[in-house]
N, CA, C and O atoms as a GROMACS GRO file, in nm:
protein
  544
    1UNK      N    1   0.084  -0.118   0.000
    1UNK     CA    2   0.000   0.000   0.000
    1UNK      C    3   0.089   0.124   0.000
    1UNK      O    4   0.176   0.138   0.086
    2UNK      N    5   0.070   0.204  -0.085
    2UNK     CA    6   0.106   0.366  -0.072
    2UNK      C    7   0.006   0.475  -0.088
    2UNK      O    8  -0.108   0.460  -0.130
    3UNK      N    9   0.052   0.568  -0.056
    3UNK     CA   10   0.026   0.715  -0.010
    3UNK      C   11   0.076   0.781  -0.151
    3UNK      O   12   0.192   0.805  -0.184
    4UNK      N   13  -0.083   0.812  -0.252
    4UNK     CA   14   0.015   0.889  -0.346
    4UNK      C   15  -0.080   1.092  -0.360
    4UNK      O   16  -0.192   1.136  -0.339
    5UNK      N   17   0.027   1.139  -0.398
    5UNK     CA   18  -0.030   1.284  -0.321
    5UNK      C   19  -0.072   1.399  -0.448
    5UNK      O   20   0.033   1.417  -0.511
    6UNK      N   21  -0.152   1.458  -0.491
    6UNK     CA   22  -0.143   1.549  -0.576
    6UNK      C   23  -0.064   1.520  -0.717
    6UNK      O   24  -0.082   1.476  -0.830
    7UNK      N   25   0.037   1.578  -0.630
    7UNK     CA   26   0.147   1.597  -0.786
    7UNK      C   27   0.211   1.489  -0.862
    7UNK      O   28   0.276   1.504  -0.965
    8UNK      N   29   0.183   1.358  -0.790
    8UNK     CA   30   0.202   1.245  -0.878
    8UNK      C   31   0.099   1.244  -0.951
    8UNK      O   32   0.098   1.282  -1.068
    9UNK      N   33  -0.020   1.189  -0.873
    9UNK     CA   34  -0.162   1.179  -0.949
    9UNK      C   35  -0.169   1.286  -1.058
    9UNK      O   36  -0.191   1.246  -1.172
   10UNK      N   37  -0.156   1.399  -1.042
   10UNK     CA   38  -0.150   1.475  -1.179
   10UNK      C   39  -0.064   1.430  -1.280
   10UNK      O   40  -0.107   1.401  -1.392
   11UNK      N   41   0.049   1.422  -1.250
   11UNK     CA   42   0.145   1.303  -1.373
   11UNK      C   43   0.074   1.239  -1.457
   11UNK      O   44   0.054   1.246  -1.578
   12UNK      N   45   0.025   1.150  -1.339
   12UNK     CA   46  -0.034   1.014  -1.376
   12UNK      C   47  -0.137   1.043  -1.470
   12UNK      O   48  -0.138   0.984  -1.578
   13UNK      N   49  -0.226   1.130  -1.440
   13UNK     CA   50  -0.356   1.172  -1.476
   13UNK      C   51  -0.327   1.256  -1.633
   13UNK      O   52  -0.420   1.295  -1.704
   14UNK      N   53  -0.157   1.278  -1.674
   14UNK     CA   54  -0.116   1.327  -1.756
   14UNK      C   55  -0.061   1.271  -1.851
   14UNK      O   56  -0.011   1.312  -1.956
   15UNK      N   57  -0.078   1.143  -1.791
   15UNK     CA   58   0.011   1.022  -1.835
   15UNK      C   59   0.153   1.088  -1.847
   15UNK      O   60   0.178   1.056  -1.964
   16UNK      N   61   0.231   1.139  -1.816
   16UNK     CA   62   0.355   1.196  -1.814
   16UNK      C   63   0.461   1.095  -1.674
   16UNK      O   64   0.583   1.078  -1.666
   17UNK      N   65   0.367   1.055  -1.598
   17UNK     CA   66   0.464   0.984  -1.499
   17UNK      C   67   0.570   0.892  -1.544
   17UNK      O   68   0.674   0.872  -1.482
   18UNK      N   69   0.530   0.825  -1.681
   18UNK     CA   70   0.585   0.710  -1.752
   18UNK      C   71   0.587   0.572  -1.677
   18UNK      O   72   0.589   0.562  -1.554
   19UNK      N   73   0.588   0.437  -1.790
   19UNK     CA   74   0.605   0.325  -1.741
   19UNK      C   75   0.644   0.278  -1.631
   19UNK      O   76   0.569   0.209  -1.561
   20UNK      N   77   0.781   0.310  -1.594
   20UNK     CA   78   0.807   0.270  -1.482
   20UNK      C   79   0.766   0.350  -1.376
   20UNK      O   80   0.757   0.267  -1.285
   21UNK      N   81   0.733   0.460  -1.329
   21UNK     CA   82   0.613   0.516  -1.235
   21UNK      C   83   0.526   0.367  -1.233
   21UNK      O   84   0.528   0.266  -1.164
   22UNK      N   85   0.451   0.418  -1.352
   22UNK     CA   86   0.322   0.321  -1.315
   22UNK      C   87   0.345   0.136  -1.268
   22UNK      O   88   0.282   0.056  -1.198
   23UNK      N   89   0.495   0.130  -1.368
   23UNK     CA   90   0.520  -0.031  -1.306
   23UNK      C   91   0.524  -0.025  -1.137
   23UNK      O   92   0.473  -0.104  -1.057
   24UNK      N   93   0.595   0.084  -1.112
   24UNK     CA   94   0.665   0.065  -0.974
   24UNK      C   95   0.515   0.091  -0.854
   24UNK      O   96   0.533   0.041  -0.743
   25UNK      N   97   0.417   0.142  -0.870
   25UNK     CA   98   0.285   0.158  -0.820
   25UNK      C   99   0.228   0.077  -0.780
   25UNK      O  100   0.179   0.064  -0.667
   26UNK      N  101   0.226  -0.037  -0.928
   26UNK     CA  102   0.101  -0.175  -0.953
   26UNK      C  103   0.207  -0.249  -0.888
   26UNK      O  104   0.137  -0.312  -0.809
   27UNK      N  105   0.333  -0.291  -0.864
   27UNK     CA  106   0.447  -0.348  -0.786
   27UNK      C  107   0.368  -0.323  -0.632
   27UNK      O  108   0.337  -0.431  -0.582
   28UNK      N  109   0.344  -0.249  -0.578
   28UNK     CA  110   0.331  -0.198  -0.438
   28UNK      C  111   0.184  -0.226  -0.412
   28UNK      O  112   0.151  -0.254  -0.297
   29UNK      N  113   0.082  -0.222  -0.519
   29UNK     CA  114  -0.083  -0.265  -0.406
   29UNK      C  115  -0.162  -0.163  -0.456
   29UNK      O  116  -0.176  -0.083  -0.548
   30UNK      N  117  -0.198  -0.196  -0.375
   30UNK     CA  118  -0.330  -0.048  -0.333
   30UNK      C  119  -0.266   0.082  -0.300
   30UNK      O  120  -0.181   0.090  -0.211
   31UNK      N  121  -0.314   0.204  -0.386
   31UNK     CA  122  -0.319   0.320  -0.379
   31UNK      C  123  -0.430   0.408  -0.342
   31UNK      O  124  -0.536   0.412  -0.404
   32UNK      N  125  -0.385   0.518  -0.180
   32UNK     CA  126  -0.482   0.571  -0.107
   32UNK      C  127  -0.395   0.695  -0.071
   32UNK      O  128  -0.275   0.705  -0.045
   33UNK      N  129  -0.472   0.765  -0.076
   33UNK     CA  130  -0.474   0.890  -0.040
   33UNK      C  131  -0.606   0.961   0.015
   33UNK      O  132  -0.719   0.928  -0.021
   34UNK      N  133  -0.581   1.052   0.097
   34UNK     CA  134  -0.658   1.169   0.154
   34UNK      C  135  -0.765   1.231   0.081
   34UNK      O  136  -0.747   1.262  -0.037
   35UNK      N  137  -0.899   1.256   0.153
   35UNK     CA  138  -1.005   1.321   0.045
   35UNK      C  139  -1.002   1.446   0.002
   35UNK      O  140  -1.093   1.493  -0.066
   36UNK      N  141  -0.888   1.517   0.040
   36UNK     CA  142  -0.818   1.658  -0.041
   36UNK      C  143  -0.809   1.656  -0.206
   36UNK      O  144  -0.842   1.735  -0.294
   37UNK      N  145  -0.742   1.510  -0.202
   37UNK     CA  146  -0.655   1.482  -0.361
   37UNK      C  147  -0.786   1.471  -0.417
   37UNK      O  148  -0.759   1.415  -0.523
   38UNK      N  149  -0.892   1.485  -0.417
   38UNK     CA  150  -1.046   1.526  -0.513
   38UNK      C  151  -1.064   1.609  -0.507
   38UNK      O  152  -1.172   1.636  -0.560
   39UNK      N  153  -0.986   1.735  -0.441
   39UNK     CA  154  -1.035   1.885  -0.491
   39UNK      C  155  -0.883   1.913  -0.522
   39UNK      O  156  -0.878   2.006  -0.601
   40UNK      N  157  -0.779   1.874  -0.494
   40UNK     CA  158  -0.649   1.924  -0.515
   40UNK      C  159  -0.636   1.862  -0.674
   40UNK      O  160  -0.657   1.944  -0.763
   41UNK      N  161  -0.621   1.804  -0.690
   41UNK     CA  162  -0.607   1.745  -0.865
   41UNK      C  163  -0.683   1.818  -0.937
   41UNK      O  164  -0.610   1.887  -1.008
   42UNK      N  165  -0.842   1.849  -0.965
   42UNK     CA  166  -0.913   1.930  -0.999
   42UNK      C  167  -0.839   2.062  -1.065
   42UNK      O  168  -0.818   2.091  -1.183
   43UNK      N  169  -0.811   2.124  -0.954
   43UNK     CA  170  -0.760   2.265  -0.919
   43UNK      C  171  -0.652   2.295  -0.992
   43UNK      O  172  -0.662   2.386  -1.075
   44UNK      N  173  -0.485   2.198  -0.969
   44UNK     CA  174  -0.414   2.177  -1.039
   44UNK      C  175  -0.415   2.224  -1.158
   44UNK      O  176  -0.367   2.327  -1.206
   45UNK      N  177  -0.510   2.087  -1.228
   45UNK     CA  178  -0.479   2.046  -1.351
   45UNK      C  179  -0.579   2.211  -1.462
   45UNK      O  180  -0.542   2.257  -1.570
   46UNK      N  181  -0.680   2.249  -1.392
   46UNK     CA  182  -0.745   2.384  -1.395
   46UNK      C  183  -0.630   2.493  -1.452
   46UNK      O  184  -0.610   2.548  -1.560
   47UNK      N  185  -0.558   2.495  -1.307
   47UNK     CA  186  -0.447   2.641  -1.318
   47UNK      C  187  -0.340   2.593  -1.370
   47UNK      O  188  -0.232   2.648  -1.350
   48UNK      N  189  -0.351   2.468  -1.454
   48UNK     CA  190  -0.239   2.443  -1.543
   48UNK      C  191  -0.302   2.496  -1.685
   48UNK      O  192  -0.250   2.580  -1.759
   49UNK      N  193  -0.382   2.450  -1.697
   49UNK     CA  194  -0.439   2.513  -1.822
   49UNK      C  195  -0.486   2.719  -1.819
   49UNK      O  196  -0.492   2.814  -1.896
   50UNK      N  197  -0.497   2.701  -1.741
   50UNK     CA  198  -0.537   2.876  -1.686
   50UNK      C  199  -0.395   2.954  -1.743
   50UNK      O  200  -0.390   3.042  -1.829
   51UNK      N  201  -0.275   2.889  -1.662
   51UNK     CA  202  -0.140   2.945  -1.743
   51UNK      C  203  -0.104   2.925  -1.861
   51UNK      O  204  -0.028   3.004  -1.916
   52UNK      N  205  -0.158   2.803  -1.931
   52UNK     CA  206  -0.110   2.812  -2.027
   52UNK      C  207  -0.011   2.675  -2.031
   52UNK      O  208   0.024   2.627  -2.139
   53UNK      N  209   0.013   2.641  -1.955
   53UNK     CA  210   0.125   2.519  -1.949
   53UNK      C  211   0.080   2.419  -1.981
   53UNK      O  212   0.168   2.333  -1.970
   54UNK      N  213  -0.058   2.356  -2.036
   54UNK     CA  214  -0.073   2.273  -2.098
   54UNK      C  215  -0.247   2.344  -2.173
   54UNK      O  216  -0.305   2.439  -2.120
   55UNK      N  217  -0.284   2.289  -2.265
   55UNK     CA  218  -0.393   2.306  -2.326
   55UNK      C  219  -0.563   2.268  -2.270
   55UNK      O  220  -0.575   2.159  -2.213
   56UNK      N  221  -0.640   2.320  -2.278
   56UNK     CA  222  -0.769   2.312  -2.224
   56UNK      C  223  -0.798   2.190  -2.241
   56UNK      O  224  -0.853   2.136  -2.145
   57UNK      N  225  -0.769   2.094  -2.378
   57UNK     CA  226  -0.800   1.979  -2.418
   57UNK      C  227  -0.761   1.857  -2.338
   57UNK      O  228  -0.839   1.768  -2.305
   58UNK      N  229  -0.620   1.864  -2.307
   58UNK     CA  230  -0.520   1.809  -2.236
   58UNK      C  231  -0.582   1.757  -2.123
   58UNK      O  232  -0.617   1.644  -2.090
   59UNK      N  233  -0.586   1.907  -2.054
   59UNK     CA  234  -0.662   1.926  -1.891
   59UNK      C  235  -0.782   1.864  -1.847
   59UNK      O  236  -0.795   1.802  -1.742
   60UNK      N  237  -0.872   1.885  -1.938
   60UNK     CA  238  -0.992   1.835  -1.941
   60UNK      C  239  -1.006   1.694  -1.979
   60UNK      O  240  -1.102   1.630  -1.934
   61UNK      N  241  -0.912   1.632  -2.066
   61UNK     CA  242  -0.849   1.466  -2.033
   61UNK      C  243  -0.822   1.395  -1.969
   61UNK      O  244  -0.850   1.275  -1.969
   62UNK      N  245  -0.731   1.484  -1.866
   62UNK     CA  246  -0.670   1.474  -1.774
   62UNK      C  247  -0.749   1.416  -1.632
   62UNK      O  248  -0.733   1.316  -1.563
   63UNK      N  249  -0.870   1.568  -1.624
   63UNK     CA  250  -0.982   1.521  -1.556
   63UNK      C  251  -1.083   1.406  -1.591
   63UNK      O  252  -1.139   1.343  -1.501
   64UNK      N  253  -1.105   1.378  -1.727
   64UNK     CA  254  -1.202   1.294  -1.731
   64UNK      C  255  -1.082   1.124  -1.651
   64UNK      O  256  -1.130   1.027  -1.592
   65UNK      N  257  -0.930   1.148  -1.682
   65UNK     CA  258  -0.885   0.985  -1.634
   65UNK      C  259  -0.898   0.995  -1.501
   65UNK      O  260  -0.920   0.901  -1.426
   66UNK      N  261  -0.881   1.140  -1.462
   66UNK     CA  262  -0.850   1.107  -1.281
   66UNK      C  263  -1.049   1.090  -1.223
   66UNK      O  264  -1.093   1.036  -1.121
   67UNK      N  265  -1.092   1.129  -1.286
   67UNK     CA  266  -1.269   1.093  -1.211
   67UNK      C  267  -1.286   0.984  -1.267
   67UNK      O  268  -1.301   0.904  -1.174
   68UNK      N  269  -1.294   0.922  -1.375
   68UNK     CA  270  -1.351   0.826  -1.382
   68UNK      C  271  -1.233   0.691  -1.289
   68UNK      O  272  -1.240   0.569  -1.286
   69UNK      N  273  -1.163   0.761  -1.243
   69UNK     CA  274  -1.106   0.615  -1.115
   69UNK      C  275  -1.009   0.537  -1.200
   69UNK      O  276  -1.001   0.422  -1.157
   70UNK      N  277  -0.938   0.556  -1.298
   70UNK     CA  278  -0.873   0.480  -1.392
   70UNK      C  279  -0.758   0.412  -1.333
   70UNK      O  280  -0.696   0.312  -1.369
   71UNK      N  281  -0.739   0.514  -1.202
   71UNK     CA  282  -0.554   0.503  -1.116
   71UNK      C  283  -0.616   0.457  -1.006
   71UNK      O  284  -0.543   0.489  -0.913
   72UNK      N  285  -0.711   0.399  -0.964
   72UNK     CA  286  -0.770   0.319  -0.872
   72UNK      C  287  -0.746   0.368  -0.757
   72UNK      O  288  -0.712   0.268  -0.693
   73UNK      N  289  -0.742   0.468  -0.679
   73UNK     CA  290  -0.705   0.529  -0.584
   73UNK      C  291  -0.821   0.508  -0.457
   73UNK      O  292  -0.935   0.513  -0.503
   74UNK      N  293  -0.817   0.489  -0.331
   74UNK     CA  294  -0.860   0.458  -0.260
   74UNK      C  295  -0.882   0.618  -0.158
   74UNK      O  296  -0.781   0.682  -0.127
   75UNK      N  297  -0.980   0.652  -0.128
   75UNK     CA  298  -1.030   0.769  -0.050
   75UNK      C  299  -1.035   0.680   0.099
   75UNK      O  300  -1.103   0.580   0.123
   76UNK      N  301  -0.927   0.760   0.199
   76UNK     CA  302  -0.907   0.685   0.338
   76UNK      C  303  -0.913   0.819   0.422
   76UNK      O  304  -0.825   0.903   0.407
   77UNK      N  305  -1.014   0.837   0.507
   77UNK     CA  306  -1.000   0.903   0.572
   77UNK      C  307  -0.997   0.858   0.740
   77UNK      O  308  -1.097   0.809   0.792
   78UNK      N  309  -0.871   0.881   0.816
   78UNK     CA  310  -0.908   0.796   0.932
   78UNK      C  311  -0.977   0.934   1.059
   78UNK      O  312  -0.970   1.056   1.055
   79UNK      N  313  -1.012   0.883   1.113
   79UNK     CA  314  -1.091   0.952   1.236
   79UNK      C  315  -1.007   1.094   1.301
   79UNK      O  316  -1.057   1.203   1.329
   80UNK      N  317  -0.895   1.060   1.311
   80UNK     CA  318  -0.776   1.157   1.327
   80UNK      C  319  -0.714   1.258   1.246
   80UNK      O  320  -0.655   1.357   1.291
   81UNK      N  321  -0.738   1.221   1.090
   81UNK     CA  322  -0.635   1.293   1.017
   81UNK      C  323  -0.610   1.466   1.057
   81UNK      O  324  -0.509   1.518   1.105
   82UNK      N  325  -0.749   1.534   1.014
   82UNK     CA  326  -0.682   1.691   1.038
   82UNK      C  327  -0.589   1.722   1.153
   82UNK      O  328  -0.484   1.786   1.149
   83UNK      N  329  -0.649   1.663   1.256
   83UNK     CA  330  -0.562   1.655   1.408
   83UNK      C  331  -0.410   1.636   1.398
   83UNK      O  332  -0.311   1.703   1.429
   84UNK      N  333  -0.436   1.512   1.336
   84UNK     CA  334  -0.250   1.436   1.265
   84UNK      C  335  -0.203   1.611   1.175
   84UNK      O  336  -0.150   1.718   1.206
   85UNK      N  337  -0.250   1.559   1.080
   85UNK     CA  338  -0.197   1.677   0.973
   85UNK      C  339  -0.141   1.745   1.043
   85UNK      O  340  -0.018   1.742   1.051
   86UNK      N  341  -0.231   1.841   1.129
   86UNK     CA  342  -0.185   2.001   1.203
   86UNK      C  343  -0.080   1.956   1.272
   86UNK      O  344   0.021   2.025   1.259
   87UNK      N  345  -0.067   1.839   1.360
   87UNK     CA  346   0.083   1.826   1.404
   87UNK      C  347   0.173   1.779   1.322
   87UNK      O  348   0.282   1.749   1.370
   88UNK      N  349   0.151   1.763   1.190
   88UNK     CA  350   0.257   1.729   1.130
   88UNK      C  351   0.347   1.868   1.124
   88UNK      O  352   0.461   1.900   1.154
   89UNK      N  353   0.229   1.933   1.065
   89UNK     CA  354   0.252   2.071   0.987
   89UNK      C  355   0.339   2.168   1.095
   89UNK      O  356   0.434   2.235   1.055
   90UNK      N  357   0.294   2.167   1.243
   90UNK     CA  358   0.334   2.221   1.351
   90UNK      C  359   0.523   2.143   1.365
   90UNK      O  360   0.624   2.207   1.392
   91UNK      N  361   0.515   2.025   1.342
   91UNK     CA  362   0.628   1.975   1.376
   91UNK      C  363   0.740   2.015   1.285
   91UNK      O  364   0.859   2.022   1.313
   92UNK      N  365   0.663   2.047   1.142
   92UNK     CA  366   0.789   2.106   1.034
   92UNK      C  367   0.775   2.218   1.014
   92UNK      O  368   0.847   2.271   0.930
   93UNK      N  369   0.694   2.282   1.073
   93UNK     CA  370   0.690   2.456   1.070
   93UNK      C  371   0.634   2.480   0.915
   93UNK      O  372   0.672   2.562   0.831
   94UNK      N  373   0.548   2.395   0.909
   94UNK     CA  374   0.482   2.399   0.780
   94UNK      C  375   0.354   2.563   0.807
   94UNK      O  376   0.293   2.589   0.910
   95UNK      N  377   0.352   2.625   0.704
   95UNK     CA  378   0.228   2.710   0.752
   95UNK      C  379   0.065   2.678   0.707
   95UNK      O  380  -0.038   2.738   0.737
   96UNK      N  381   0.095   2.530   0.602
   96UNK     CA  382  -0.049   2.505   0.560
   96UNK      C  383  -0.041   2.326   0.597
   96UNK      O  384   0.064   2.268   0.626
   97UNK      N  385  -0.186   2.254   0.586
   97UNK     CA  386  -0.157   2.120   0.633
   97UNK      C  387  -0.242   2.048   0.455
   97UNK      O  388  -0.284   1.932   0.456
   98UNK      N  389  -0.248   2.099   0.378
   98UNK     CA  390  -0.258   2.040   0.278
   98UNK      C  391  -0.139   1.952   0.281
   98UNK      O  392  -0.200   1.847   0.302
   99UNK      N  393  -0.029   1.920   0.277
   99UNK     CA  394   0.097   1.828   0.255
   99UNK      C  395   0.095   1.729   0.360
   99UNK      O  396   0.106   1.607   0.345
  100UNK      N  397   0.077   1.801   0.480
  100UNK     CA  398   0.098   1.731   0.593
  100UNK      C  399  -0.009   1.639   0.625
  100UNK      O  400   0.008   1.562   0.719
  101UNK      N  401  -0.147   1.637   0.542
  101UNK     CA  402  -0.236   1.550   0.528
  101UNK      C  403  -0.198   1.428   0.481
  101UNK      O  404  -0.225   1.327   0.548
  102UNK      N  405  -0.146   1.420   0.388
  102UNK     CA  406  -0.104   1.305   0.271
  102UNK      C  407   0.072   1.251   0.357
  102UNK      O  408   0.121   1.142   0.326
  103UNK      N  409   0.131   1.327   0.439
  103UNK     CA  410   0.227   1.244   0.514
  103UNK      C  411   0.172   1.191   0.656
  103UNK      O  412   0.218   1.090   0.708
  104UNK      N  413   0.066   1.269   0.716
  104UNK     CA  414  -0.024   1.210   0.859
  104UNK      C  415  -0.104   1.043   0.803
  104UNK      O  416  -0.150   0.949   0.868
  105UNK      N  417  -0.094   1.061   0.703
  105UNK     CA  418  -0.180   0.943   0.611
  105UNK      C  419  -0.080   0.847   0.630
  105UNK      O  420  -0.083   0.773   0.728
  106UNK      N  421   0.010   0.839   0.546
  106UNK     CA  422   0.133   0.772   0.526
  106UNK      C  423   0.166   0.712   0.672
  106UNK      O  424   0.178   0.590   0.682
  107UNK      N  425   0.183   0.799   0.791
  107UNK     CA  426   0.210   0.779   0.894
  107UNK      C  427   0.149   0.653   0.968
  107UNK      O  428   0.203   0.549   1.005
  108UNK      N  429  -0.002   0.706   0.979
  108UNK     CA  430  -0.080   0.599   1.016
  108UNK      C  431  -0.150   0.491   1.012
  108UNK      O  432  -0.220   0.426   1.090
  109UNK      N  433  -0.085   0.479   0.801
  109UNK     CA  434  -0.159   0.340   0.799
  109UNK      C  435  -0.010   0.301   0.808
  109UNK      O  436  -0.010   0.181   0.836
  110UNK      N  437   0.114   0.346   0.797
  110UNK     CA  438   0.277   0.250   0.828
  110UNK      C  439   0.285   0.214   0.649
  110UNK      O  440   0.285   0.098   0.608
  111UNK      N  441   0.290   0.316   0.571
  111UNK     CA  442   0.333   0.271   0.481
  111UNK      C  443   0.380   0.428   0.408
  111UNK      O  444   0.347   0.533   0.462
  112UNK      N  445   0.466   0.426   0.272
  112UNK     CA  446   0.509   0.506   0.198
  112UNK      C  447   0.404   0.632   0.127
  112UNK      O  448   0.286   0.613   0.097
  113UNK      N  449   0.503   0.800   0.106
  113UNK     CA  450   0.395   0.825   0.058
  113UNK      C  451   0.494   0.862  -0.057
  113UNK      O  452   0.616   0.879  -0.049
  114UNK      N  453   0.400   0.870  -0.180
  114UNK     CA  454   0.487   0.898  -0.331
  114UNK      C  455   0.471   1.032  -0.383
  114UNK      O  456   0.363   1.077  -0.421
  115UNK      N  457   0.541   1.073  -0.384
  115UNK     CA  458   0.543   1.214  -0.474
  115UNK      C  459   0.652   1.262  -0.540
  115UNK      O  460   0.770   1.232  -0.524
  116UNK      N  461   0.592   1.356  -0.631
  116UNK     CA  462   0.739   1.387  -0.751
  116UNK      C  463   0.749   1.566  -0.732
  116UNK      O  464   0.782   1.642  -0.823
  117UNK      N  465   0.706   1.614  -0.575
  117UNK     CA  466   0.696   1.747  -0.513
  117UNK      C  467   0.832   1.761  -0.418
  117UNK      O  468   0.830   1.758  -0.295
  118UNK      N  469   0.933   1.775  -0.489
  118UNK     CA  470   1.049   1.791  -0.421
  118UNK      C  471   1.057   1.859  -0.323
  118UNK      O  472   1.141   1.816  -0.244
  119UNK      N  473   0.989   1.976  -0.282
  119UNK     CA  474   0.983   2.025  -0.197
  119UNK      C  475   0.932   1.966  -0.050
  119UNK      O  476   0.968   2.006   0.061
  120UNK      N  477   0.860   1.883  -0.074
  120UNK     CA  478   0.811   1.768  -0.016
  120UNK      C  479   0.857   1.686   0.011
  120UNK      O  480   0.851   1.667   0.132
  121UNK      N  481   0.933   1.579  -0.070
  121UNK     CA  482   1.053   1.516  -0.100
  121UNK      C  483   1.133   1.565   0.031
  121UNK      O  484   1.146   1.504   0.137
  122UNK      N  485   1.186   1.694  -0.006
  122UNK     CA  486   1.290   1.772   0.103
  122UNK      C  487   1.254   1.753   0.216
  122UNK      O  488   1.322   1.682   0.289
  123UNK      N  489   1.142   1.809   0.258
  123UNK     CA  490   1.041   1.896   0.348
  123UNK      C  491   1.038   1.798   0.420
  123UNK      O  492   1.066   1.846   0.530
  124UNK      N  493   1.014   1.631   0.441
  124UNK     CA  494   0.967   1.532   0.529
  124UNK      C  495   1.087   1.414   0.499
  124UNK      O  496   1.062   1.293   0.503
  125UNK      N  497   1.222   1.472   0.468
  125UNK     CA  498   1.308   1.368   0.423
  125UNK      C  499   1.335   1.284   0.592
  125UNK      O  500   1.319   1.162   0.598
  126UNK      N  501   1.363   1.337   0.677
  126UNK     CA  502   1.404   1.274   0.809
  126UNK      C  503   1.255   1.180   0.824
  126UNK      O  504   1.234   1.164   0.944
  127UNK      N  505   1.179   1.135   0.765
  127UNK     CA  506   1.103   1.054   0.824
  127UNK      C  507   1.112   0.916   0.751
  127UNK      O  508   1.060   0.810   0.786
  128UNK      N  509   1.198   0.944   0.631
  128UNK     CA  510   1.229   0.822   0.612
  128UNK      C  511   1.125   0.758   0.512
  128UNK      O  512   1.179   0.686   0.428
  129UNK      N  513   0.999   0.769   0.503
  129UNK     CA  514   0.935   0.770   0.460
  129UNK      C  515   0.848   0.791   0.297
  129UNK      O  516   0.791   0.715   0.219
  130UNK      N  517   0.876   0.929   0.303
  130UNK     CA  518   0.858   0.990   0.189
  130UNK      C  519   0.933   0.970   0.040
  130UNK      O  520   1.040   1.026   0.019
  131UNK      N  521   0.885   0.909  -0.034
  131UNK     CA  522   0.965   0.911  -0.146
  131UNK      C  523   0.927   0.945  -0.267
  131UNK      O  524   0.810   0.981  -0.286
  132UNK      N  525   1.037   0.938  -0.388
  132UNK     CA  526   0.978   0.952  -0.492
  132UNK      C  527   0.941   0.830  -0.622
  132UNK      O  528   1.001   0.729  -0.586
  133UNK      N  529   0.890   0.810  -0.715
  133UNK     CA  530   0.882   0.723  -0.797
  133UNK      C  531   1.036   0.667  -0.796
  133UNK      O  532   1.038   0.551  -0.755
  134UNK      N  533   1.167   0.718  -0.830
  134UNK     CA  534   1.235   0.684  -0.855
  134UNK      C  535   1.334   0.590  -0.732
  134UNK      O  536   1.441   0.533  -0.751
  135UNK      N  537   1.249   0.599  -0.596
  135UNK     CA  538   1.276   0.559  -0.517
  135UNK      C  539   1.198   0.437  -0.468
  135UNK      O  540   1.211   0.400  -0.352
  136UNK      N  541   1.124   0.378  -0.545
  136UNK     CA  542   1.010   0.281  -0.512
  136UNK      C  543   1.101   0.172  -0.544
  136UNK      O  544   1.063   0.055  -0.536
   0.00000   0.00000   0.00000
């Protein structure tokens, strides 16, 4: 089981992650994430096209793979999370808990979370935890 967060799923949803992303995924199980990543992907893939960085057509592709469930993603919300989150966020001097949702996740079911958000990557490296595709 992994923890996959936003900015992979947009990849994915871009098909841009490539083969081995996706080999290294279906290798690992079940994929779950936080009920954020249904308004955070949305949004994304929106103000990607809003700039200009990819095409309306694209975007709107993009959305139809990530709703219709194609990346099989599992919506887990446990009883705790915002609670978790905010101390995550508190513990890294984070100022928002969008991130710290999708690593409080990771935390408590004891498994990996995936992302290709280096900053993130960075941001939660001492937990050991956090990785990227290329680290699966």
């Amino acid at each position: 089981m992994l923890v996959v967060d936003a900015s992979l799923v947009v990849e994915l949803s871009l098909d841009r992650a490539g083969e081995q992303v996706s080999a290294g995924l279906d290798e690992e199980g079940r994929l779950i994430a936080p009920p954020l990543l249904w308004s955070e992907v949305p949004s994304v893939l929106h103000e990607m096209a809003f700039r200009g960085d990819i095409t309306d057509a694209l975007a709107e592709l993009a959305l139809r793979r990530f709703l219709a469930g194609k990346l099989a993603i599992t919506e887990e919300r446990p009883d705790d999370l915002a609670a978790a989150a905010w101390q995550v966020a508190e513990d890294f001097g984070w100022a928002k808990t969008y991130d710290a949702e999708y690593v409080a996740l990771a935390k408590s079911s004891d498994c990996r979370l995936v992302t290709v958000d280096g900053r993130l990557r960075r941001g939660a490296d001492r937990l050991g935890f956090v990785v990227t595709p290329a680290e699966l």
